[in-house]
N, C-alpha and C positions, 0 to 999 in steps of 0.2 A: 609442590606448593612454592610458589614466590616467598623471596626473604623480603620482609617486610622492613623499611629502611629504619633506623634505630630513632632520630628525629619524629616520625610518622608514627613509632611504633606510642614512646612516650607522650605523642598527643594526645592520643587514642586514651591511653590510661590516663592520665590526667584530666581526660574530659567526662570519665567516666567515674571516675571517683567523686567531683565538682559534682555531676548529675544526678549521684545516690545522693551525695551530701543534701543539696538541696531538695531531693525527693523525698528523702527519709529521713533528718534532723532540720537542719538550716541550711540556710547560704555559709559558705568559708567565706571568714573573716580572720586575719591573724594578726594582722598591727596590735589591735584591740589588746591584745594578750599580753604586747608589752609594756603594755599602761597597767595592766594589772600585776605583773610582776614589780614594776615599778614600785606600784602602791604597795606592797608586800612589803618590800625591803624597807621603803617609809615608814610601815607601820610597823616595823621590826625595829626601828630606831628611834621612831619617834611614836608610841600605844596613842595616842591623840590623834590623828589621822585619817583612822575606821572606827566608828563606833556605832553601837545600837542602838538606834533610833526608832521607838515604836510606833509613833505616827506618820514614820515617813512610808512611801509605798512600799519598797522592801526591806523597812525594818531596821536599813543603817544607815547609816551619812558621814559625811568629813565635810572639814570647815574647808578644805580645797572643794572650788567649785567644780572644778574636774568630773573628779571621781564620784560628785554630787549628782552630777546629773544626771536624768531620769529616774526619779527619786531616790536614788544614793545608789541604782544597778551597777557602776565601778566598784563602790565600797562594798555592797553585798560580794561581787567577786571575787575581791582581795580578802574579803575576811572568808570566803567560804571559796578557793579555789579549784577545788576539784570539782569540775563540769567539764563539759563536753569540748568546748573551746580550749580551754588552758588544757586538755589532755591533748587533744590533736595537736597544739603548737609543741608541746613534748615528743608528743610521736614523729610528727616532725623531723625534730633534730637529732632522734634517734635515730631515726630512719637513712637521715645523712649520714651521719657518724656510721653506721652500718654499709649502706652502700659504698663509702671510703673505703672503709677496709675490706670490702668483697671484692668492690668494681677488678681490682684485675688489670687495670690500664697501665699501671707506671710502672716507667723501665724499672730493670733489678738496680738496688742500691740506691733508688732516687727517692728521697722521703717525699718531696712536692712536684707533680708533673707540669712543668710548665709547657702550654703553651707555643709552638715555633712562632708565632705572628707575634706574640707578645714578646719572647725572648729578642726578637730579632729589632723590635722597637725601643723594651726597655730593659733589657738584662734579664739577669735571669736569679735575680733576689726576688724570695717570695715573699720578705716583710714590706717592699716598695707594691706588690701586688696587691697582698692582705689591704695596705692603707687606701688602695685607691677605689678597692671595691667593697669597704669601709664606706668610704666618703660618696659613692656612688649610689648604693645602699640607702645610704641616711638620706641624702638628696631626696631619691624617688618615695622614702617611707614619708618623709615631711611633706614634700608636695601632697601626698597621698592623703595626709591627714588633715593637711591643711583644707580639702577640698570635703570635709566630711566623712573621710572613709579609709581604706585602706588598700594595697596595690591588688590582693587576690577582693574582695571584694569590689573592688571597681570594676578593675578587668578584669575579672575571670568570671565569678559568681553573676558580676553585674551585667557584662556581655550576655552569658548567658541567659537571665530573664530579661531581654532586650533594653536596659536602663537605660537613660541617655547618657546620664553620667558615666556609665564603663565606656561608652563609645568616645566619649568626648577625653576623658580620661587617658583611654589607648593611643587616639588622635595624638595627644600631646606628646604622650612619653615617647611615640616612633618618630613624634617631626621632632624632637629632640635627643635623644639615640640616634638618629642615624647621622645628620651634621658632627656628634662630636665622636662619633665612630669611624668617620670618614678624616677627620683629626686626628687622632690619636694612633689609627693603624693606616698612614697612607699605603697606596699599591706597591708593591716591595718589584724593582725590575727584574724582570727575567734576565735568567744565568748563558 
């Protein structure tokens, strides 16, 4: 049997997972999650926030119109977080945190595997790395929200039931990924 290339293989599963999800629960959605943590931590500091509201459609509301809307389903979240959503963005990060410590990749003694195309660009500190894929991160989650939605829910979930929005969404982030990819890693000359 053919080795199936590592790229190709995680497609595979990842479009498979996206196609249960949406078959058997919902569409993934995960921006969403951190507006609900957010609101946690608010309502942890500030009990005024999330409150029960019984005529509202689920019951809560907050004077943030945010979390208000569609009749207070953010504040329902935040005060009642354990659902299906806030669990997968945990498993999530579990699941990274896991795959770190399993993958296996990084030379002996090296706590952070950089990269050569990046090392050879911009050093080989991984708190200069951390910040930019930080900022790069925040970029495409804002856009993302800004538009209504979120980056797996646009392109992923959204591609998938043929949205326009995921397509037009995807449109954007590769005509803009790849100009500032072609910036930031020019072609390194042969030796």
């Amino acid at each position: 049997m053919p080795r199936v290339l590592p790229w190709l293989q995680g497609g595979l599963l990842l479009g498979a997972v996206f196609l249960l999800a949406v078959a058997l629960v919902k569409p993934i959605g995960v921006s969403t999650q951190f507006v609900i943590l957010d609101a946690i931590v608010w309502d942890w500091i500030n009990p005024d926030i999330v409150k029960e509201v019984p005529e509202s459609k689920t019951g809560y509301g907050s004077p943030n119109a945010y979390l208000n809307k569609s009749g207070g389903k953010y504040a329902k979240n935040a005060a009642n977080p354990l659902n299906y959503s806030f669990i997968f963005v945990i498993g999530l990060a579990f699941g990274a945190f896991l795959s770190a410590m399993l993958g296996g990749d990084r030379p002996a003694g090296r706590q952070y595997s950089m990269p050569e195309v990046w090392a050879s660009n911009f050093g080989t500190n991984p708190w200069i790395r951390f910040l930019v894929a930080f900022i790069a991160g925040f970029l495409v989650l804002f856009g993302a929200r800004l538009a209504g939605g979120c980056t797996s829910g646009h392109m992923m979930s959204g591609m998938m039931q043929t949205s326009v929005s995921g397509y037009l969404f995807a449109a954007a982030l590769f005509a803009s990924a790849i100009p500032i990819a072609i910036l930031m890693f020019p072609k390194r000359k042969s030796a």
